[in-house]
C-alpha positions in Angstrom: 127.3 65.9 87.7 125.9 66.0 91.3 122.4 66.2 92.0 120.8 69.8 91.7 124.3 71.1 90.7 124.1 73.7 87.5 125.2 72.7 84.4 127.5 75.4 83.2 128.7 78.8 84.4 126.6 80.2 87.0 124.2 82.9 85.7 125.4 86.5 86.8 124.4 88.9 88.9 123.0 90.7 86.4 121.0 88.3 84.9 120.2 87.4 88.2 118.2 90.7 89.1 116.6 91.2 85.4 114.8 88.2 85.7 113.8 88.9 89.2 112.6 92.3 87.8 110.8 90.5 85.1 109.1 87.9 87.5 108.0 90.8 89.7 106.5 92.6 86.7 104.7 89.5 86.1 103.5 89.5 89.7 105.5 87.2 91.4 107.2 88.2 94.9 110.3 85.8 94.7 112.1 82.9 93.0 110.1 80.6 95.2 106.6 81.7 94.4 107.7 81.4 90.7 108.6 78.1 91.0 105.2 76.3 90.0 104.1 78.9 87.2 107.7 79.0 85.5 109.0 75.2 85.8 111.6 76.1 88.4 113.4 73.1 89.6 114.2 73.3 93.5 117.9 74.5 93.0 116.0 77.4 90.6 113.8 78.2 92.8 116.9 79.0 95.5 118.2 81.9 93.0 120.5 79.6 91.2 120.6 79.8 87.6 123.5 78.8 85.2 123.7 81.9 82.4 122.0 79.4 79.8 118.7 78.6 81.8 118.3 82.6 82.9 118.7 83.5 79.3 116.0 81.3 78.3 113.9 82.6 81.4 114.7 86.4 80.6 113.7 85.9 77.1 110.2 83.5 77.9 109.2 86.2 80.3 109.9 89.2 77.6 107.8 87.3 75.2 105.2 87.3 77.5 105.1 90.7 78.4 104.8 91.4 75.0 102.2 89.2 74.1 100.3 90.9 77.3 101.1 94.4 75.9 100.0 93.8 72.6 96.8 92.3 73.7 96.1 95.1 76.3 96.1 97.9 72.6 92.6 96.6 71.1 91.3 96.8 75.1 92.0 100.5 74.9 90.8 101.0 71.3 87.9 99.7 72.3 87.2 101.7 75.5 87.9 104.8 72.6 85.0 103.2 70.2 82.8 103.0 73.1 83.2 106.5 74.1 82.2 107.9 70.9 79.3 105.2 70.6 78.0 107.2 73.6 78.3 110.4 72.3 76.2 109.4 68.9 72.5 110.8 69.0 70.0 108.3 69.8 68.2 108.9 66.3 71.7 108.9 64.7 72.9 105.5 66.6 69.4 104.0 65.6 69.9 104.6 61.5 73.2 103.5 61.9 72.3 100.3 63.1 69.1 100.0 60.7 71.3 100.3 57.8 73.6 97.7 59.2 70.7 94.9 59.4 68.9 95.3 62.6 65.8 96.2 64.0 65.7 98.7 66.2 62.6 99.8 68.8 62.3 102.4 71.3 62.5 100.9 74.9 
Protein backbone atom coordinates (compact mmCIF):
# COMPACT_ATOMS: atom_id res chain seq x y z
CA UNK A 1 0.00 0.00 0.00
CA UNK A 2 1.23 3.62 -0.97
CA UNK A 3 1.91 6.14 1.46
CA UNK A 4 -1.30 7.96 2.96
CA UNK A 5 -3.51 5.70 0.68
CA UNK A 6 -6.77 4.27 2.83
CA UNK A 7 -6.89 0.95 3.72
CA UNK A 8 -10.21 -0.32 2.55
CA UNK A 9 -13.31 1.09 0.95
CA UNK A 10 -13.52 4.70 1.04
CA UNK A 11 -15.92 5.97 3.77
CA UNK A 12 -19.30 7.31 2.19
CA UNK A 13 -20.75 10.29 1.76
CA UNK A 14 -22.78 9.75 4.39
CA UNK A 15 -20.57 8.96 6.91
CA UNK A 16 -18.65 11.59 5.54
CA UNK A 17 -21.09 14.47 6.62
CA UNK A 18 -22.26 12.73 10.16
CA UNK A 19 -19.00 12.94 11.35
CA UNK A 20 -18.52 16.34 10.17
CA UNK A 21 -21.86 17.17 11.95
CA UNK A 22 -20.49 15.50 15.01
CA UNK A 23 -17.04 17.37 14.92
CA UNK A 24 -18.98 20.67 14.57
CA UNK A 25 -21.18 19.80 17.57
CA UNK A 26 -18.07 19.21 19.34
CA UNK A 27 -16.83 22.70 18.21
CA UNK A 28 -14.64 22.07 15.52
CA UNK A 29 -15.00 24.12 12.12
CA UNK A 30 -13.41 21.47 9.70
CA UNK A 31 -11.47 18.12 9.26
CA UNK A 32 -8.37 20.17 9.55
CA UNK A 33 -8.87 21.92 12.82
CA UNK A 34 -9.83 18.39 14.12
CA UNK A 35 -6.77 17.01 13.27
CA UNK A 36 -4.67 17.43 16.58
CA UNK A 37 -7.66 16.88 19.08
CA UNK A 38 -8.96 13.60 17.20
CA UNK A 39 -5.58 11.86 15.99
CA UNK A 40 -6.23 12.66 12.38
CA UNK A 41 -3.39 11.60 10.15
CA UNK A 42 -2.77 14.17 7.28
CA UNK A 43 -4.79 12.17 4.54
CA UNK A 44 -7.71 12.33 7.48
CA UNK A 45 -7.49 15.54 7.96
CA UNK A 46 -8.14 16.14 3.89
CA UNK A 47 -11.82 14.54 4.32
CA UNK A 48 -10.62 11.07 3.56
CA UNK A 49 -11.69 8.35 5.57
CA UNK A 50 -12.04 4.56 4.64
CA UNK A 51 -15.74 3.37 6.19
CA UNK A 52 -13.73 1.50 8.99
CA UNK A 53 -11.80 4.52 10.53
CA UNK A 54 -15.16 6.98 10.19
CA UNK A 55 -17.08 4.27 12.03
CA UNK A 56 -14.72 4.30 14.76
CA UNK A 57 -14.71 8.30 14.68
CA UNK A 58 -18.69 8.44 14.49
CA UNK A 59 -18.95 6.22 17.41
CA UNK A 60 -15.79 7.94 19.73
CA UNK A 61 -17.43 11.20 19.09
CA UNK A 62 -21.16 9.78 20.13
CA UNK A 63 -19.56 8.47 23.23
CA UNK A 64 -18.36 11.71 24.02
CA UNK A 65 -21.32 13.56 23.51
CA UNK A 66 -22.87 11.40 25.83
CA UNK A 67 -20.55 11.41 28.46
CA UNK A 68 -20.85 15.46 28.13
CA UNK A 69 -24.64 15.15 28.30
CA UNK A 70 -24.80 13.03 31.12
CA UNK A 71 -22.49 15.13 33.00
CA UNK A 72 -24.22 18.40 32.14
CA UNK A 73 -27.89 16.57 34.27
CA UNK A 74 -26.41 16.90 37.96
CA UNK A 75 -25.23 20.75 36.71
CA UNK A 76 -28.91 21.44 36.27
CA UNK A 77 -30.09 19.48 39.34
CA UNK A 78 -27.99 21.47 41.15
CA UNK A 79 -28.92 24.93 39.81
CA UNK A 80 -32.68 23.39 40.96
CA UNK A 81 -31.25 22.62 44.70
CA UNK A 82 -29.81 26.01 44.76
CA UNK A 83 -32.96 27.73 43.87
CA UNK A 84 -34.90 26.34 46.60
CA UNK A 85 -31.91 26.82 49.08
CA UNK A 86 -32.71 30.47 48.31
CA UNK A 87 -36.19 30.36 48.93
CA UNK A 88 -35.70 28.67 52.61
CA UNK A 89 -36.20 31.18 55.58
CA UNK A 90 -33.12 32.36 57.06
CA UNK A 91 -34.24 30.92 60.60
CA UNK A 92 -35.46 27.74 58.69
CA UNK A 93 -31.99 27.37 56.63
CA UNK A 94 -30.13 28.04 60.09
CA UNK A 95 -31.87 24.86 61.98
CA UNK A 96 -31.42 22.96 59.17
CA UNK A 97 -27.90 23.27 59.11
CA UNK A 98 -27.57 23.16 63.15
CA UNK A 99 -29.12 19.84 63.05
CA UNK A 100 -26.72 18.70 60.31
CA UNK A 101 -23.48 19.54 62.62
CA UNK A 102 -22.64 23.14 62.11
CA UNK A 103 -22.45 26.16 63.81
CA UNK A 104 -24.17 28.78 62.59
CA UNK A 105 -23.92 32.86 63.63
CA UNK A 106 -25.68 35.79 62.39
CA UNK A 107 -23.33 37.87 60.09
Amino acid sequence: MSFGQVSGPPATAKQVNELLSLLSEAGHSDFRDARGPMGFTQRQAGGKFSRDEADAFIQQLQEEAEQQSAAEAPAAVAVVIDDAVRKLPTEQLAAELQRRGWIVAAP
